[in-house]
N, C-alpha and C positions, 0 to 999 in steps of 0.2 A: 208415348205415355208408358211406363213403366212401372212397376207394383212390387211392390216384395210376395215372392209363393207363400206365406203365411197370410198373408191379405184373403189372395184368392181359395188357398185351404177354407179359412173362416169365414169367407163369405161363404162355402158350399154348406158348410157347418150351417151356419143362420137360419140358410134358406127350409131345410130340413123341417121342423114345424112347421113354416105357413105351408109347405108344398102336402105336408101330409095330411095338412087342415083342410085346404082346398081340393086335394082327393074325396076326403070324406065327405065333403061340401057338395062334390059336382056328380056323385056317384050316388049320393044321400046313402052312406052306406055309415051308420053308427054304430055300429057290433062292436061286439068285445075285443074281438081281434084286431083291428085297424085302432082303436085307443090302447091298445096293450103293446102294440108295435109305437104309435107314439109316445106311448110315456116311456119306453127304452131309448129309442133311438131320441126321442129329443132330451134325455136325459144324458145322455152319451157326448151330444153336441155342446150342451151347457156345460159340461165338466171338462170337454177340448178346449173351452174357449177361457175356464177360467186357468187352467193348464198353461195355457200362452199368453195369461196375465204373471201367473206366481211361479213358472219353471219352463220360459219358451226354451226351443226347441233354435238354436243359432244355425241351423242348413237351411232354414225357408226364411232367413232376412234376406237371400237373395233375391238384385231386382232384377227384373225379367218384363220383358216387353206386354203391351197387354196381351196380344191378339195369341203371344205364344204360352202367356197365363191361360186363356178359353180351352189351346187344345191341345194342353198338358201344364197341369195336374186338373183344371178342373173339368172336365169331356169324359176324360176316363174316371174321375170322381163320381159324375153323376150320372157312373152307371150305376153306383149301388141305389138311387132312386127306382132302377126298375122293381125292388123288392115289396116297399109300398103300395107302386101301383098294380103288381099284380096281384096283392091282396086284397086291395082295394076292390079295383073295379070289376074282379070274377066274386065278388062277394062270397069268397069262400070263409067256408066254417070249418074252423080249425079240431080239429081232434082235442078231448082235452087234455088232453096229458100235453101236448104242446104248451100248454097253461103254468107246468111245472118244469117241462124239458126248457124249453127261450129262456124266462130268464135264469136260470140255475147258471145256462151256458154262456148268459150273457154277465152274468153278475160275478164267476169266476171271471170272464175276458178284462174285464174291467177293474177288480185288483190286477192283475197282472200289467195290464197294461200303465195305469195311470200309476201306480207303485215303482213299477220298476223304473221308469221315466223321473221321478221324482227321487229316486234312490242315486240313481245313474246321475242326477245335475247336480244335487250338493255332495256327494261324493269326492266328484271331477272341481268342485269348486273348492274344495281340499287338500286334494294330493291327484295326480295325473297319474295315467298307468292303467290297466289291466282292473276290471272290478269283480272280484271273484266268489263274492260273501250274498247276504243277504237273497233274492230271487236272481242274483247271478249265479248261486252254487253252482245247479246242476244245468243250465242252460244258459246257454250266451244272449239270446234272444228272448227274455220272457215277455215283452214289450210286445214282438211282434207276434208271439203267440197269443196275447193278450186278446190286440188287434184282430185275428181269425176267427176269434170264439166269439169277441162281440159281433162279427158280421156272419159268422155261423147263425149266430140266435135269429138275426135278422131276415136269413136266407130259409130258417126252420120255420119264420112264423109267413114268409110266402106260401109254402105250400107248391114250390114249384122249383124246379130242375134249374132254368136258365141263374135264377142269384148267386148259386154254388158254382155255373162256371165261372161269372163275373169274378167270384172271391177267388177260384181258379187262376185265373188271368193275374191277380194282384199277388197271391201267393206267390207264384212263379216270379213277379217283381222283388216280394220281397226278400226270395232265396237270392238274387242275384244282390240283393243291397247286403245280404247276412257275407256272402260270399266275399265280397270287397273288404269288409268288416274284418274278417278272419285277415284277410290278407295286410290289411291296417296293424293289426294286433300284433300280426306274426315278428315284427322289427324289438317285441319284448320277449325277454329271457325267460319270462315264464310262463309264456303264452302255451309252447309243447306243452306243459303239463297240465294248464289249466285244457286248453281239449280236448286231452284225453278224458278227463274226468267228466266232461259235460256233453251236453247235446247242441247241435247246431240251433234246432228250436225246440222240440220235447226235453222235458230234462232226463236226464239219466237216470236212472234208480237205485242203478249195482255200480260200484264202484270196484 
């Protein structure tokens, strides 16, 4: 049996609410903080999923067997799961300024991310080439910086060390995906100039 990776991306997506309803549920734990990590993150998922209605993403139409769907991409997907449940079930009380730090960090991640992804496909459904304008000025990657700052917020409202290495762990994936990217690009003539002027994923400031 076989799947295309955007199946099994959205199904991690999906599961996302009932798994942090059923935290809340089995923990009896209804604090502010465990619905304040829900309405982010399930709001995040909602917007993935309408994201891969109105501007998918043509690398995860790959199909791929199931068994190698479970353990990869979705196994190491569902390690950002660990961030709910350790808020969850330590019933910890988050700081309040956490209240204002999450989503500020998360609401930045999120233009960036779902902007530039939607910048980047009609774009490309245009003219081919290099995109150098708009949240590409000064970073090549604002998509995937986007992506860090949403799972930043999410690893802030743990309250705990291990989510920051998980996001650790996917960083370091996705310098190695930025890295090929570059090396993609470099076949255009104006690729030298454009990184010089940009940042691999922070954007550049001084030109």
């Amino acid at each position: 049996m076989k799947l295309t990776v955007n199946f099994i991306i959205n199904t991690h997506k999906i599961l996302v609410i009932p798994f942090v309803l059923f935290l809340m549920w089995y923990y009896d734990n209804w604090s502010a903080g465990p619905f304040l990590y829900l309405g982010l993150h399930g709001t995040y998922c909602l917007l993935w999923l309408l994201k891969q209605d109105l501007y998918p993403d043509k690398r995860f139409e790959q199909k791929i067997p199931l068994w190698i769907g479970l353990r990869t991409p979705f196994l190491p997907l569902a390690a950002y799961y660990m961030a709910p449940f350790l808020l969850i079930s330590r019933n910890v009380i988050l700081p309040a300024w956490i209240f204002a730090a999450a989503p500020a960090v998360y609401t930045l991640g999120i233009f960036m991310h779902y902007v530039s992804d939607a910048q980047k496909h009609y774009t490309l459904r245009l003219q081919k080439g290099i995109i150098d304008d708009g949240l590409f000025a000064r970073t090549r990657n604002p998509n995937y910086l986007g992506e860090i700052l949403i799972y930043a917020s999410y690893a802030l409202l743990s309250w705990h060390w291990l989510p920051f290495v998980i996001l650790g762990c996917w960083t370091a994936y996705f310098f190695r995906n930025m890295r090929s990217k570059d090396r993609s690009m470099s076949r255009h003539a104006a690729f030298t100039v454009y990184k010089k002027r940009t940042g691999m994923l922070f954007p550049k400031l001084l030109r």
